[in-house]
C-alpha positions, 0 to 999 in steps of 0.5 A: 498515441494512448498507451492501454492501461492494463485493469487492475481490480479495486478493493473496497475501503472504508478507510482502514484497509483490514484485508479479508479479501474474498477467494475473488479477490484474492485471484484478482490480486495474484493476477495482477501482481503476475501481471507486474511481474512479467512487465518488470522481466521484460522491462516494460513496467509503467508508471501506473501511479504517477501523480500520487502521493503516498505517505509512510507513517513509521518511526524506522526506515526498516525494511518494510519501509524500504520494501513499501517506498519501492513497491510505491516508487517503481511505479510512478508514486512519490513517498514522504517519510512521516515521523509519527507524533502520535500515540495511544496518548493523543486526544482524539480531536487531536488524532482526527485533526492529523488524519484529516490533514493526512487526507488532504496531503496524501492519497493514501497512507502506510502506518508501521508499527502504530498501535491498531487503534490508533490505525483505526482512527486515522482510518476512519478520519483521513478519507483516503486509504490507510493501511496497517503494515501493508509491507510487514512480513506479517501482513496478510498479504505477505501470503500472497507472495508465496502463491505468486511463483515464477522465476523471481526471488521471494522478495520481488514477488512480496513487492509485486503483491504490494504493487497490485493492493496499491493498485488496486486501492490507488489507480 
């Protein structure tokens, strides 16, 4: 029996995912995140992105670590914590080399706390997804959470916009 897979909306990427999201988008995301939230009240959440392979680029396993490693975990995704070797020192055959083979390990990657040219190159390189903290506090996305409402807790609703970018981006 097909189970229906609820659409989600694809933001475009080309590489690193700087997220100026059209007031359409962000729309779309909101519903979407919505949308996962009323699955994980009634217990009804899927595995949407079983199969996939995401990579967590950071030094700490902070708490935006964890708060991606859930977002990503809950719905099916598996999550390799990447202890970062580069810096803003790295050559950049040496950072392209890295984001190359990131592309091929992973289907998309998180960097945390990596100086923004450094995200940049990777983006440009790795041919997958590359977000800069998508799961800090000062992420734009983080926003999102507070236009969401219901009845869940502020932080369920940061991981269910994150659920929905990654959704977005990734299924």
């Amino acid at each position: 029996m097909d189970v229906c897979k609820p659409m989600y909306p694809t933001l475009k990427h080309d590489g690193l995912l700087a997220f100026e999201m059209s007031p359409r988008e962000v729309n779309a995301v909101l519903a979407s995140a919505r949308t996962l939230q009323r699955a994980a009240q009634t217990g009804t959440t899927q595995p949407l992105l079983r199969g996939k392979n995401l990579g967590l680029l950071c030094e700490a396993d902070d708490d935006d670590a964890a708060l991606f490693r859930r977002a990503a975990v809950e719905l099916g995704a598996q999550v390799a914590h990447i202890r970062p070797s580069l810096s803003k020192l790295s050559t950049p055959r040496d950072v392209q080399h890295t984001a190359r083979v990131l592309g091929r390990l992973y289907d998309a990657v998180e960097c945390q706390g990596a100086p923004l040219a450094l995200v940049q190159q990777l983006g440009n390189d790795a041919g997958v997804p590359v977000y800069d903290g998508l799961a800090s506090q000062d992420h734009p996305t983080a926003y999102l959470a507070d236009l969401l409402g219901g009845d869940t807790s502020a932080a369920d609703n940061r991981r269910f916009v994150l659920q929905a970018v990654l959704l977005s981006t990734l299924a």
